[in-house]
MARVEX-478866 format. One line per 4 residues: number of its first residue (from 0); their letters; for each residue x, y, z of N, C-alpha, C. Coordinates in pm, 1 decimal, padded with zeros to 6 digits. Layout:
REM MARVEX-478866
NUM = A = X Y Z X Y Z X Y Z | ...
END
This chain:
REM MARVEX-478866
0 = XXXX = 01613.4 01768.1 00316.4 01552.4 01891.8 00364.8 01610.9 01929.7 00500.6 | 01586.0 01829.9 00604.6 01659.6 01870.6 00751.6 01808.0 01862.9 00725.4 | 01876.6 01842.8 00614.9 02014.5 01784.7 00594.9 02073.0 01952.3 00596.7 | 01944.0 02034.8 00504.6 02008.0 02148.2 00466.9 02005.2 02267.9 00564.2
4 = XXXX = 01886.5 02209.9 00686.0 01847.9 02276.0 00771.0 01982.4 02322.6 00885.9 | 02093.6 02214.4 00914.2 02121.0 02154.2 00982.5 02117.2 02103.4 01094.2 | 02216.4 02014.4 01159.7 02197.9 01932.7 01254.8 02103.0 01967.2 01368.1 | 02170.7 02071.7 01445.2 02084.6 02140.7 01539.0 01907.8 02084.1 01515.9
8 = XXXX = 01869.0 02112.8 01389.9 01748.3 02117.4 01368.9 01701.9 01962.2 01372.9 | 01771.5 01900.0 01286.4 01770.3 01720.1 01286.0 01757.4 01683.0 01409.9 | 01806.7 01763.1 01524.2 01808.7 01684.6 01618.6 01683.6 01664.7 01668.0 | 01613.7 01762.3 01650.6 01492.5 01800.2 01694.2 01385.8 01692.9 01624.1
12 = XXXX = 01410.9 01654.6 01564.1 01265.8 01623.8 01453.2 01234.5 01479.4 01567.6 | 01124.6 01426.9 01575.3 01067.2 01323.6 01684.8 00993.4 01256.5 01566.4 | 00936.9 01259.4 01488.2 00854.0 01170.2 01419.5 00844.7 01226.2 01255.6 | 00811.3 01116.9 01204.0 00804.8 01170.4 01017.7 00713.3 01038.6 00987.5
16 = XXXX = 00614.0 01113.2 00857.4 00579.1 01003.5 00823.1 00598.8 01031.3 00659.4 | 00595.0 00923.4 00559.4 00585.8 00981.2 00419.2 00457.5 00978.5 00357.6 | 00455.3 01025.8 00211.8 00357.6 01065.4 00108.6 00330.4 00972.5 -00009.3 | 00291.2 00895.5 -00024.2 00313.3 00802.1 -00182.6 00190.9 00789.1 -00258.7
20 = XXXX = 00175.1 00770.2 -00314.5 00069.7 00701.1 -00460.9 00032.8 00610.4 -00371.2 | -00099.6 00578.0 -00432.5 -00138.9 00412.5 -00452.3 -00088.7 00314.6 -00567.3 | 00066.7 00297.2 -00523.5 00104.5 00220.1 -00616.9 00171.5 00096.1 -00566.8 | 00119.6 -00044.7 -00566.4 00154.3 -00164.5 -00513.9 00285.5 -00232.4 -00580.2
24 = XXXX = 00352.1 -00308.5 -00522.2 00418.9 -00358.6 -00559.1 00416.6 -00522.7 -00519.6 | 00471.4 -00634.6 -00608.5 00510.7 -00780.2 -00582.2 00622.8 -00795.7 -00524.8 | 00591.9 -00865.5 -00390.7 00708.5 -00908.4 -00271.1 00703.9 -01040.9 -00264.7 | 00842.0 -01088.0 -00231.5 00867.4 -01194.1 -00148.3 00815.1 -01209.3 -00046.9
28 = XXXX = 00829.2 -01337.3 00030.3 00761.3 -01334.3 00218.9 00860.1 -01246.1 00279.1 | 00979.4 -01177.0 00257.3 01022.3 -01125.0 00332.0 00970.0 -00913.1 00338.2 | 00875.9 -00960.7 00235.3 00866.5 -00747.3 00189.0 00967.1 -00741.4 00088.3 | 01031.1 -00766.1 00036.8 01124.2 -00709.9 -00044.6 01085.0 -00753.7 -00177.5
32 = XXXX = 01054.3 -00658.3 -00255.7 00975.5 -00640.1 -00459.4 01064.5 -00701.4 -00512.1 | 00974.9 -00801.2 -00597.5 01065.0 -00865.4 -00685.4 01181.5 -00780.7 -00755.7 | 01165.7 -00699.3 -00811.0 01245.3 -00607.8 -00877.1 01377.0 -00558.2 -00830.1 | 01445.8 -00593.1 -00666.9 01515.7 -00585.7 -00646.0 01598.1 -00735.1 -00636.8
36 = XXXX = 01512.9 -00821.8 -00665.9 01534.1 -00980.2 -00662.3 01642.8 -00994.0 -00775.2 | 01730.7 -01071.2 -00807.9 01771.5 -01131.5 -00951.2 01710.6 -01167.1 -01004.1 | 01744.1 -01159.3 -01147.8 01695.2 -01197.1 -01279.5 01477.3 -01153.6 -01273.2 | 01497.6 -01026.2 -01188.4 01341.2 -00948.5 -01230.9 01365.8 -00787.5 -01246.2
40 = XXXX = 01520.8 -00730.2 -01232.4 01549.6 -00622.9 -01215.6 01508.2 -00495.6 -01342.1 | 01504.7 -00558.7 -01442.7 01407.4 -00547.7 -01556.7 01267.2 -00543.7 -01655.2 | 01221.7 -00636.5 -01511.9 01057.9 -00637.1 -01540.2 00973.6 -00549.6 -01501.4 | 00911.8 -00495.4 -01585.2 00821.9 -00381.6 -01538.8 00714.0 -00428.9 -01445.2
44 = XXXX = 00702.5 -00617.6 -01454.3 00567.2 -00619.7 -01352.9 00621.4 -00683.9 -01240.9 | 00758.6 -00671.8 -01204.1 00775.0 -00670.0 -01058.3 00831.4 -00588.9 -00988.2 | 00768.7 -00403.7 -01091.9 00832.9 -00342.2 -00989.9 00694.5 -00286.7 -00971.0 | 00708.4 -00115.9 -00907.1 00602.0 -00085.4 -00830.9 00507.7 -00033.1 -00913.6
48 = XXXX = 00381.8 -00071.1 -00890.4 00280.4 -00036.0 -01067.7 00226.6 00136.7 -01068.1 | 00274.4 00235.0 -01090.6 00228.5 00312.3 -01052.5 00103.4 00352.7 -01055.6 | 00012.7 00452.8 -01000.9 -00125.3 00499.0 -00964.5 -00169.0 00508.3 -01096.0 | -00109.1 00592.0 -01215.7 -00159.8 00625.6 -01349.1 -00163.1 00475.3 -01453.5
52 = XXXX = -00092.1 00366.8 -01383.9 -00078.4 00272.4 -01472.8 -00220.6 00238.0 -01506.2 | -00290.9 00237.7 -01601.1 -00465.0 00197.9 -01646.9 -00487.2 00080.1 -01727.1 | -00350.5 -00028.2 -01758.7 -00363.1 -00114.9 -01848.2 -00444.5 -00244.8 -01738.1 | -00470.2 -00227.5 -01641.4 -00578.7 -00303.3 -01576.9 -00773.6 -00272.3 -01629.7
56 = XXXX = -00779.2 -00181.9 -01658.4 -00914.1 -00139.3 -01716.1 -00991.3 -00222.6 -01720.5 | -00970.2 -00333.8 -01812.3 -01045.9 -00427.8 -01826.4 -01092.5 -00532.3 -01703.7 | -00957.1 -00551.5 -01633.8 -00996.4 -00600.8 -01478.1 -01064.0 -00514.0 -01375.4 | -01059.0 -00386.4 -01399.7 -01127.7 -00345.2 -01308.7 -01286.4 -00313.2 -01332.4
60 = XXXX = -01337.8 -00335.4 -01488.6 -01468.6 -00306.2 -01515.1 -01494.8 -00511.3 -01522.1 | -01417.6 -00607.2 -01469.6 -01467.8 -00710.4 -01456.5 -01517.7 -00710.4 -01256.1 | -01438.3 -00652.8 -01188.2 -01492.8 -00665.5 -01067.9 -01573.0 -00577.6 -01013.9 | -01603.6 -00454.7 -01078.3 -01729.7 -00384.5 -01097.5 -01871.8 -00487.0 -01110.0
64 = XXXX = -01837.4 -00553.5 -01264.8 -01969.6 -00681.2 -01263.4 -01966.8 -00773.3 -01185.6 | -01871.3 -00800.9 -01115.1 -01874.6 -00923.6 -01074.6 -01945.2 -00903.2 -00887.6 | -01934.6 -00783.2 -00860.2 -01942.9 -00734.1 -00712.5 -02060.3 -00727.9 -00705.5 | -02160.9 -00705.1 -00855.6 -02299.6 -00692.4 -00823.7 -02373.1 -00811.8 -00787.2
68 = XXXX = -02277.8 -00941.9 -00804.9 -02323.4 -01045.7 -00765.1 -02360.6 -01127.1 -00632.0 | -02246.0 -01046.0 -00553.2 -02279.4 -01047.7 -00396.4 -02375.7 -00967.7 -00324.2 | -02463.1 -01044.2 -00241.7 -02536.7 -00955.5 -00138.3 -02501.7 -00820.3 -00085.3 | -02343.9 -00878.9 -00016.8 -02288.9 -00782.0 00030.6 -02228.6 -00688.7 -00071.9
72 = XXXX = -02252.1 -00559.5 -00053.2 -02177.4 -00446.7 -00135.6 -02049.7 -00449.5 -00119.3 | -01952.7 -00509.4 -00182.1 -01805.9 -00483.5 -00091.7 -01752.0 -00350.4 -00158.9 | -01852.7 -00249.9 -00264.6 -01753.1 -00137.1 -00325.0 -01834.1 00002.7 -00246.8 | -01907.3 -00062.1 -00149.9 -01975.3 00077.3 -00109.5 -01921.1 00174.5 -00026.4
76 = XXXX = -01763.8 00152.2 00006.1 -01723.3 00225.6 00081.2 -01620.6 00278.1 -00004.5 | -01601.5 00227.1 -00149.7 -01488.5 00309.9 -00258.6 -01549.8 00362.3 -00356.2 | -01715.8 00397.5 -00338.7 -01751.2 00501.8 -00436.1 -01870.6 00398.1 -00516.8 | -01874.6 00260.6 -00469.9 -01960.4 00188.7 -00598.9 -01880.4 00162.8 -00742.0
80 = XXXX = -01763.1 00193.9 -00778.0 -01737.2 00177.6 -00873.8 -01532.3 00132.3 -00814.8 | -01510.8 00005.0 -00898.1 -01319.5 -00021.7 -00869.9 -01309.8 00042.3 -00965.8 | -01173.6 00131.7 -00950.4 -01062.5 00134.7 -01070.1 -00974.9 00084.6 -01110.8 | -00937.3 00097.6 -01216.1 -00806.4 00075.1 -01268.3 -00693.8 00084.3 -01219.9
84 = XXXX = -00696.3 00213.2 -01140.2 -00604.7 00304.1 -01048.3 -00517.0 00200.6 -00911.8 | -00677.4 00113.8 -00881.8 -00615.6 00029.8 -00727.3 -00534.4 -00064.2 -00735.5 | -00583.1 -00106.3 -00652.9 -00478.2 -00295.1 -00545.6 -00535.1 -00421.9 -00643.1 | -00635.8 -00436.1 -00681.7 -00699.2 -00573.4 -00710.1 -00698.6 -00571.5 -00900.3
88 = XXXX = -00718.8 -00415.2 -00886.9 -00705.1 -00451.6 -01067.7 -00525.8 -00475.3 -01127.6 | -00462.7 -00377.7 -01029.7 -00338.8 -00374.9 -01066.3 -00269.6 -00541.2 -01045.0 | -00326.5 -00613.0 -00939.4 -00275.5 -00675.7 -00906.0 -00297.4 -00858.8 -01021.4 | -00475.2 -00849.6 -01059.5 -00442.3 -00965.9 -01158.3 -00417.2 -00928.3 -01259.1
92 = XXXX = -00403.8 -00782.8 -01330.7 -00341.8 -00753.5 -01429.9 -00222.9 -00836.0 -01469.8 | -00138.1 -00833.3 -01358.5 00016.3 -00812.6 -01318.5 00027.3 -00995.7 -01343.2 | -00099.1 -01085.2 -01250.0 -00099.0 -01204.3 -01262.0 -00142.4 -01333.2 -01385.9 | -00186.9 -01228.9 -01422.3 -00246.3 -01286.1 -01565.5 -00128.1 -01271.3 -01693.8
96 = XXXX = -00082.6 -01206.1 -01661.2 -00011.3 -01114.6 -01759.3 00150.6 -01177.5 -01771.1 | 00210.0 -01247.4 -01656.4 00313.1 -01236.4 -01623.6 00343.8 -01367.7 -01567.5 | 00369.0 -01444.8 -01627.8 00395.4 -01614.3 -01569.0 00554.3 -01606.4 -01489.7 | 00632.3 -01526.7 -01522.3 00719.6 -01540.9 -01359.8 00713.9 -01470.2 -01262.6
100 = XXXX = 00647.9 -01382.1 -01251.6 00593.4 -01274.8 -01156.8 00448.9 -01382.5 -01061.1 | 00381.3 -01433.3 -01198.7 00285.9 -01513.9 -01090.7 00385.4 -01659.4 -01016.1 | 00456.6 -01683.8 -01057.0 00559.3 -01797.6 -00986.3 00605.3 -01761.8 -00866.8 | 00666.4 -01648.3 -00844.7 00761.6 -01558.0 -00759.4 00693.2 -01478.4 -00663.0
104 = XXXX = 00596.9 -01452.2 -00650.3 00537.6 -01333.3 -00579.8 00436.3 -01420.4 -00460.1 | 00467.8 -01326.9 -00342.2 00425.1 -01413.0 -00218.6 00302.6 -01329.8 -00166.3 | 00323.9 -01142.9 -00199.7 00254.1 -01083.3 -00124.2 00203.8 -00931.0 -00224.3 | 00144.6 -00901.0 -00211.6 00150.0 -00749.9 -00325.1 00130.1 -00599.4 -00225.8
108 = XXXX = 00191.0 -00583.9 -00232.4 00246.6 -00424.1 -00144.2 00205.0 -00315.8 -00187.4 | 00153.7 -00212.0 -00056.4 00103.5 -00073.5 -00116.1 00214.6 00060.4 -00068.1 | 00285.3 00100.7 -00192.0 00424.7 00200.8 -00165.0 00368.0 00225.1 -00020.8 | 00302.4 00293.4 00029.5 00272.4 00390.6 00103.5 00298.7 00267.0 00247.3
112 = XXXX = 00282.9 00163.1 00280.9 00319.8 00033.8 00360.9 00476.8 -00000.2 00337.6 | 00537.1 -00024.0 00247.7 00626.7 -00074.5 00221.9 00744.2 -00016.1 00267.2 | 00740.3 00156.7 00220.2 00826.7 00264.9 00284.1 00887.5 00283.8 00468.4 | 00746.6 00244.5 00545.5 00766.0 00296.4 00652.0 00831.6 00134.1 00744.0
116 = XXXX = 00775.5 00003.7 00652.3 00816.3 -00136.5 00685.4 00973.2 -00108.9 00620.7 | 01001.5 -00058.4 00527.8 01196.4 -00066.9 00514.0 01260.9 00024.9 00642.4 | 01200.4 00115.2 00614.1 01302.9 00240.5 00740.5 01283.6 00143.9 00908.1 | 01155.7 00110.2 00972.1 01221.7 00043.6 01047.0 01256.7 -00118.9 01064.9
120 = XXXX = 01293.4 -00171.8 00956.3 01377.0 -00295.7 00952.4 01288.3 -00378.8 00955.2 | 01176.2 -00384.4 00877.2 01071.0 -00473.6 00846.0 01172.3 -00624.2 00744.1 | 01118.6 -00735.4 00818.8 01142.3 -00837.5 00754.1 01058.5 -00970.8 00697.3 | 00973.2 -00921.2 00749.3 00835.1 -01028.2 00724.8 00702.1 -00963.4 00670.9
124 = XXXX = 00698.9 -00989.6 00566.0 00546.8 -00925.4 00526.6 00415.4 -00964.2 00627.1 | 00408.0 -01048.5 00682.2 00333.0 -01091.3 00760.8 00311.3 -00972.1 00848.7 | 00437.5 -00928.2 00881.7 00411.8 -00792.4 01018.2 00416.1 -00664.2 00969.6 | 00389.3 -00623.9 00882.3 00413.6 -00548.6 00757.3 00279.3 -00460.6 00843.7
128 = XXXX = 00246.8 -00316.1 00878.8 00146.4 -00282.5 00941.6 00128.0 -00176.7 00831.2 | -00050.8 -00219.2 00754.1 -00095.1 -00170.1 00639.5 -00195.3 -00067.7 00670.2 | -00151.7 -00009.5 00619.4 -00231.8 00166.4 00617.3 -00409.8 00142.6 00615.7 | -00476.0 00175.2 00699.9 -00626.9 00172.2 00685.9 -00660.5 00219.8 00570.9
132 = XXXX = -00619.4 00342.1 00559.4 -00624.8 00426.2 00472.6 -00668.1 00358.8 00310.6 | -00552.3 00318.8 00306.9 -00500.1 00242.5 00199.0 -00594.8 00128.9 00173.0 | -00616.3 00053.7 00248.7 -00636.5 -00089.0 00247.0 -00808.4 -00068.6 00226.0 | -00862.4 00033.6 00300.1 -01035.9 00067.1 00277.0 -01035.2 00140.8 00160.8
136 = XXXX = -00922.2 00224.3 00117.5 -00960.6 00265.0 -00012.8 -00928.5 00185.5 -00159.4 | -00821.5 00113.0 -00125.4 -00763.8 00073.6 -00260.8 -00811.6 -00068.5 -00266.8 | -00808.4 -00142.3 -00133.7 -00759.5 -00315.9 -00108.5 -00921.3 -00394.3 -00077.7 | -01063.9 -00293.2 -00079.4 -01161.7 -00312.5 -00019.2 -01135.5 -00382.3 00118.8
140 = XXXX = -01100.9 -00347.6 00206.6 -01104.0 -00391.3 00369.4 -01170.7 -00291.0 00420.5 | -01277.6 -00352.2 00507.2 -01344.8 -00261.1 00628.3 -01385.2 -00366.7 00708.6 | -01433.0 -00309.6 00810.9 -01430.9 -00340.9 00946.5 -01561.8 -00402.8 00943.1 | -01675.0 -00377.0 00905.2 -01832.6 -00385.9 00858.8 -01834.5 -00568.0 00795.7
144 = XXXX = -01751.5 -00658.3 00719.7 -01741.8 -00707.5 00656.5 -01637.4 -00852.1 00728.2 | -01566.4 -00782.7 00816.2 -01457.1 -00861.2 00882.4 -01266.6 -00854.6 00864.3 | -01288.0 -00726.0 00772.4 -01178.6 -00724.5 00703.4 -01157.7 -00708.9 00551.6 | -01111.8 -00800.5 00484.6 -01098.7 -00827.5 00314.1 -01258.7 -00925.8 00318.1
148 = XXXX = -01279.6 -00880.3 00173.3 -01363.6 -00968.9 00122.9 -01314.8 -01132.8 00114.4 | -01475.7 -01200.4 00136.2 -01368.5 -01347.4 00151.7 -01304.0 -01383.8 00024.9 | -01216.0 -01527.1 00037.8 -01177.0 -01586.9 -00072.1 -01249.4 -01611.5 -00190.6 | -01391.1 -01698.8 -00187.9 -01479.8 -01685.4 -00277.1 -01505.7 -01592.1 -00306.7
152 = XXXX = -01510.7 -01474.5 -00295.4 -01517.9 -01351.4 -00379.7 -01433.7 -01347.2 -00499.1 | -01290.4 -01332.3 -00462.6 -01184.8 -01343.6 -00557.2 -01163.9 -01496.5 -00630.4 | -01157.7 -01597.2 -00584.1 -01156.0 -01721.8 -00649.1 -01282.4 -01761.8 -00779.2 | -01396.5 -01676.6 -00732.5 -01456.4 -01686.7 -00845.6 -01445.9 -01554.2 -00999.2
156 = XXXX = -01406.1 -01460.1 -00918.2 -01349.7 -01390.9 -01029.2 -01240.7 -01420.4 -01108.0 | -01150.7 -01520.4 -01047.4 -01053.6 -01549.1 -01132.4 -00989.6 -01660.2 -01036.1 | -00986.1 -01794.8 -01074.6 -00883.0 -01890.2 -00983.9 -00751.0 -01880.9 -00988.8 | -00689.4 -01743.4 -01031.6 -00551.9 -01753.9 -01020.1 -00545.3 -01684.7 -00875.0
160 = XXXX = -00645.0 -01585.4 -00812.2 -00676.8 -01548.3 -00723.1 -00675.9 -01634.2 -00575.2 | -00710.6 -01758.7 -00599.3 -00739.3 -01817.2 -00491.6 -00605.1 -01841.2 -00400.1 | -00653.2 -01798.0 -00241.9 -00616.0 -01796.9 -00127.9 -00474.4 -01650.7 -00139.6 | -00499.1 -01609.0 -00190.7 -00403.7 -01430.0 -00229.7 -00423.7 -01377.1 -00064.2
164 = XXXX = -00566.0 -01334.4 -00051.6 -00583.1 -01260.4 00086.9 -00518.3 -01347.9 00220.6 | -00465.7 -01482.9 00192.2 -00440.6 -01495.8 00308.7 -00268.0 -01495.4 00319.9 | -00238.3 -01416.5 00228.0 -00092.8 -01344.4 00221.2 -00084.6 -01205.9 00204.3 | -00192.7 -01139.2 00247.7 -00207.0 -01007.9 00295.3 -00223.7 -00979.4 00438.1
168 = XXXX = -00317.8 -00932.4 00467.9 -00320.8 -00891.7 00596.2 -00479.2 -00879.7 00690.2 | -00466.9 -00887.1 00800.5 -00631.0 -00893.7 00887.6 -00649.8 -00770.7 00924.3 | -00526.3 -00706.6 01038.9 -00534.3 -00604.1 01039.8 -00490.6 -00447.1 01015.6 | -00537.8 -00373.5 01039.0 -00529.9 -00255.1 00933.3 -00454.5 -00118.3 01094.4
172 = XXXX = -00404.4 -00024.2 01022.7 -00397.2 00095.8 01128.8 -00400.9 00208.7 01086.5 | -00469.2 00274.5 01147.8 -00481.8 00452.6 01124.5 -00352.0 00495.7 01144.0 | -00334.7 00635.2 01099.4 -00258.1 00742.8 01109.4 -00217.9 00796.5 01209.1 | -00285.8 00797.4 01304.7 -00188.4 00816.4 01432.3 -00179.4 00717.1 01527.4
176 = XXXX = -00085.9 00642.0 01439.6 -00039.8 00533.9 01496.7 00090.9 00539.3 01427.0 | 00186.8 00456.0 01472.8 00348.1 00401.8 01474.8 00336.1 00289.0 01402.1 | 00445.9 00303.0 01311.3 00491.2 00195.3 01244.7 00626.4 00149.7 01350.8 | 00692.2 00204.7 01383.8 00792.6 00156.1 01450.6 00891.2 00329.7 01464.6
180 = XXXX = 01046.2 00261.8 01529.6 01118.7 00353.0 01498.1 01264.0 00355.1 01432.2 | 01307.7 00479.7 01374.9 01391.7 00429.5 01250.3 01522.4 00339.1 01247.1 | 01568.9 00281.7 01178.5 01645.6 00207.0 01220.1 01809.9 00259.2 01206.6 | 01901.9 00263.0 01293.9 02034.3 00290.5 01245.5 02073.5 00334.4 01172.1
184 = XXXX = 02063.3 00230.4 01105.8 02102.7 00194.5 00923.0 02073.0 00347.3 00860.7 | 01922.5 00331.9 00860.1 01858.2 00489.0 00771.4 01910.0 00592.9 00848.4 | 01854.2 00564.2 00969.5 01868.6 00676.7 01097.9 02014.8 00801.8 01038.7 | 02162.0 00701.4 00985.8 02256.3 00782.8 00929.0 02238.3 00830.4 00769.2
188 = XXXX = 02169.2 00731.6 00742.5 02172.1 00782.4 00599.2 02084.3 00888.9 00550.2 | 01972.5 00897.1 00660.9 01860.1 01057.1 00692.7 01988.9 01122.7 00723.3 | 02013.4 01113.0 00807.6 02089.4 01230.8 00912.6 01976.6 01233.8 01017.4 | 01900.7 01172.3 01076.5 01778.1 01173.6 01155.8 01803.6 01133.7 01273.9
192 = XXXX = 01757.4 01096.6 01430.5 01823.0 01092.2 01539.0 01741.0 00939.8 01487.1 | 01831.4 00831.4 01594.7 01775.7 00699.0 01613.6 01665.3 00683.2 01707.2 | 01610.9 00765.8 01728.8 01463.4 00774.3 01837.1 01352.0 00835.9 01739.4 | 01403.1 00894.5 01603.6 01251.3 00916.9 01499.9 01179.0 00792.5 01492.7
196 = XXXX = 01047.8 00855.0 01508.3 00930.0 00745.1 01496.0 00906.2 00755.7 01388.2 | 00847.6 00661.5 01337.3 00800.2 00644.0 01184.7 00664.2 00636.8 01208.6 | 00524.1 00708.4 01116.3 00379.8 00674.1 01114.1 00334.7 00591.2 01052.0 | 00201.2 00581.7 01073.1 00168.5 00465.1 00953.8 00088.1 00580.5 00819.5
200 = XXXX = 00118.8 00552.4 00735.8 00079.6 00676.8 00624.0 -00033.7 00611.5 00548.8 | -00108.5 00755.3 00503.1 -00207.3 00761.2 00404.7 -00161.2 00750.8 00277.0 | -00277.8 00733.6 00202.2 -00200.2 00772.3 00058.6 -00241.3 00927.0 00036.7 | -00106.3 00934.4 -00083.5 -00117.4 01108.0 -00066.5 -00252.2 01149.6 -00105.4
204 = XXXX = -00346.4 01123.8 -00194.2 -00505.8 01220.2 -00202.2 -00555.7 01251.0 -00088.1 | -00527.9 01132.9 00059.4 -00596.0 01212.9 00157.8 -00457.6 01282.2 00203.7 | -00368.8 01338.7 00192.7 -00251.3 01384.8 00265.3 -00323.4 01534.0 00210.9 | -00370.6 01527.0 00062.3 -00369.4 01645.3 -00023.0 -00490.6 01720.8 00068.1
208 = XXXX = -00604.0 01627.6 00088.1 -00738.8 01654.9 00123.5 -00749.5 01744.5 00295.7 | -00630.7 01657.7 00340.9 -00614.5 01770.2 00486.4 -00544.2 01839.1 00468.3 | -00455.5 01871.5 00396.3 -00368.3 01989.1 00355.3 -00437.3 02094.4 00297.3 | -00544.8 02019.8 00232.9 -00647.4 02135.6 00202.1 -00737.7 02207.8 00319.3
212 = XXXX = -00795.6 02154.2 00393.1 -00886.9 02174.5 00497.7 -00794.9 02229.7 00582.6 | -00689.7 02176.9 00586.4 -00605.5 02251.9 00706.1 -00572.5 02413.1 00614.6 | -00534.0 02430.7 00514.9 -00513.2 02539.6 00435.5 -00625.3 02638.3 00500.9 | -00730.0 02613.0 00440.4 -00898.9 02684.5 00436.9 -00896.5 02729.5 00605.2
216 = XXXX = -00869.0 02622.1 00717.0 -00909.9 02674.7 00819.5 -00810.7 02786.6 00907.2 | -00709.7 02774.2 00842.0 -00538.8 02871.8 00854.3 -00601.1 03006.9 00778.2 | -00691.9 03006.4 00656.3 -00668.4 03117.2 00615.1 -00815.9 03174.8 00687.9 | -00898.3 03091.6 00715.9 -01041.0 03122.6 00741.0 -01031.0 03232.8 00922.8
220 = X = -00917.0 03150.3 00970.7 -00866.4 03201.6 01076.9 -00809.4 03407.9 01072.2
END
């Protein structure tokens, strides 16, 4: 887009952030999806599961029942009801389903994280800085709770589960905040200056949801 704009204009741009699905993907400890790994370049469950994928269904109407079992509500901040759609169904789908994917996989990634950890030269999932956004809507994390639900939550829904969250993440960041800034590498292959900042991104329904409100109050104006 700024490519066609030209340079002049590129020069200008100071920050970008992107738009993605809630669609996770299986990483190595370094961030990088199996699917770019050898001998997984072919597997559909180590690449990125997309948002419409629904063959979790059944996992996600198991942690529906299973959530009513805790005191704590951990779905009261995603509506009372998981989908199919998220992080946890997609994810033992993927583990149940897939005996070298469950061998291989260190960390499970949300596009919308993963994007802004490649552009600036993310190498450790560990430092991998995960979208609030994301993580309270798709991953159940809030702040109310300590973070992720504990281990016994997931270990009793399924022991292939056990100790998963502690190859995710504690903490979470809003949107106006920095992921970093771009790296070289991309910096030429954008055409972008090496001082663009990168954000930390939503997933696109809320991108859609202020695009809407921002629409309404542009025209209300």
């Amino acid at each position: 887009m700024w490519a066609q704009a030209g340079p002049e204009v590129a020069a200008q741009i100071k920050a970008i952030s992107v738009d993605t699905t809630g669609s996770p993907v299986a990483t190595d400890k370094y961030g990088t999806p199996l699917s770019l790994l050898p001998g997984f370049e072919e597997n559909p469950n180590a690449m990125f599961v997309l948002w419409k994928d629904h063959t979790g269904v059944g996992e996600a109407a198991e942690i529906n029942t299973h959530a009513e079992k805790f005191k704590t509500n951990y779905l009261q901040f995603v509506g009372g009801i998981y989908s199919s759609e998220w992080f946890w169904s997609k994810l033992l789908r993927v583990l149940r389903s897939d005996e070298e994917v469950r061998n291989n996989i260190y960390s499970f990634v949300e596009h919308c994280d993963w994007i802004p950890f490649v552009l600036t030269g993310g190498n450790d999932v560990h430092q991998m800085k995960r979208s609030r956004c994301a993580a309270g809507h798709k991953i159940l994390w809030a702040a109310e709770w300590g973070g992720l639900p504990p281990n016994e939550f997931f270990t009793n829904l399924d022991p292939v589960l056990d100790g998963f969250t502690d190859k995710l993440f504690k903490e979470t960041y809003p949107s106006n905040e920095s992921v970093g800034t771009i790296t070289k590498e991309w910096a030429d292959k954008l055409g972008l200056p090496e001082t663009t900042i990168i954000g930390v991104v939503p997933t696109m329904p809320t991108w859609e949801q202020l695009a809407d409100k921002l629409s309404l109050t542009i025209s209300a104006r």
